[in-house]
N, C-alpha and C positions, 0 to 999 in steps of 0.2 A: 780784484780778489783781495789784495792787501792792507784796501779800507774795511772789508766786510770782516776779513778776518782782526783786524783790531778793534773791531765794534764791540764794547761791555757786554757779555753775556754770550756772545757767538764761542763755541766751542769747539763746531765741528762742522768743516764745507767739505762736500759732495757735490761732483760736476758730471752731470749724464753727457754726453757725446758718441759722434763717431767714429771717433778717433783719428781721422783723415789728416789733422794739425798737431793730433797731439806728439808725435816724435819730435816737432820741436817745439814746442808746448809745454812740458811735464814739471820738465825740470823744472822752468823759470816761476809755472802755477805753486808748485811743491814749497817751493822758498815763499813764495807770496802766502802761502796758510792751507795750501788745498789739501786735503788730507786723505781722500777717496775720490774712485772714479766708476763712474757705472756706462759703460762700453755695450752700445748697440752692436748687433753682429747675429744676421741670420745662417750665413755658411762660410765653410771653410773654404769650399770650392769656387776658383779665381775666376770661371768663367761663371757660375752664376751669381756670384758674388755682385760681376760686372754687369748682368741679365739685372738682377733685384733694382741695385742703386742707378743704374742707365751712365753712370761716369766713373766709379769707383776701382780704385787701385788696391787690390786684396793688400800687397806688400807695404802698404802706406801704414793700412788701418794695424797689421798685424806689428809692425817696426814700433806704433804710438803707443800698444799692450804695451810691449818690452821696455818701453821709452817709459810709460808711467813704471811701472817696475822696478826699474834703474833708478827711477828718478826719488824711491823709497815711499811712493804711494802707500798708506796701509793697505787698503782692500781694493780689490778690482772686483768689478761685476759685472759676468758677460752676461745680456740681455737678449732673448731670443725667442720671436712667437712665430710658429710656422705651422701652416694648418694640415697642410698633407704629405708631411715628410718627417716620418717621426726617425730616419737612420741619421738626418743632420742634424736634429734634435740630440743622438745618440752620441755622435761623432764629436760635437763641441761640447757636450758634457766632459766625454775623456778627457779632449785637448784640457777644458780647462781643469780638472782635477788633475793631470800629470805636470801643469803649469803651477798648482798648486792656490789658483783663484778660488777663496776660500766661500765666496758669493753669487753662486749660481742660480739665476733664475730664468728656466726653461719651462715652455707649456707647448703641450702639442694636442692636440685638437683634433 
């Protein structure tokens, strides 16, 4: 990350994930040049969260948001395509406008 980020001309890195590393990850990316992060995340709910991903720790991926955050991330952007649930669609819209993640992109189907 801290060769791309001193490459002539590089301005501005964006790192999609999901987040599962990133709590302790953020900080260290943020000092190396990362500047943005775009955060896959179909629900908020830990048991389907767990059902989706087949291994997934809600509390990991949710710690690595606040962890980019912390870490002075400019933008977060939660990413979310779900085709027959438009109330989680609904749900992590709130969360992320009460979080104040200024880049939300949600499509429900």
């Amino acid at each position: 990350m801290r060769a791309i980020a001193a490459t002539p001309g590089i301005t501005d890195l964006s790192l999609t994930t999901n987040a599962t590393l990133l709590e302790r990850l953020a900080e260290p990316l943020a000092h190396a040049g990362l500047k943005r992060v775009n955060i896959s995340l179909d629900t908020l709910d830990t048991d389907k969260f767990r059902r989706i991903t087949r291994f997934g720790d809600f509390s990991r991926v949710w710690n690595g948001i606040l962890a980019a955050e912390a870490a002075g991330l400019s933008t977060l952007k939660l990413n979310t395509v779900m085709v027959a649930d438009c109330a989680t669609i609904i749900q992590l819209y709130g969360s992320a406008v009460s979080y104040h993640y200024l880049g939300v992109s949600l499509a429900c189907g």
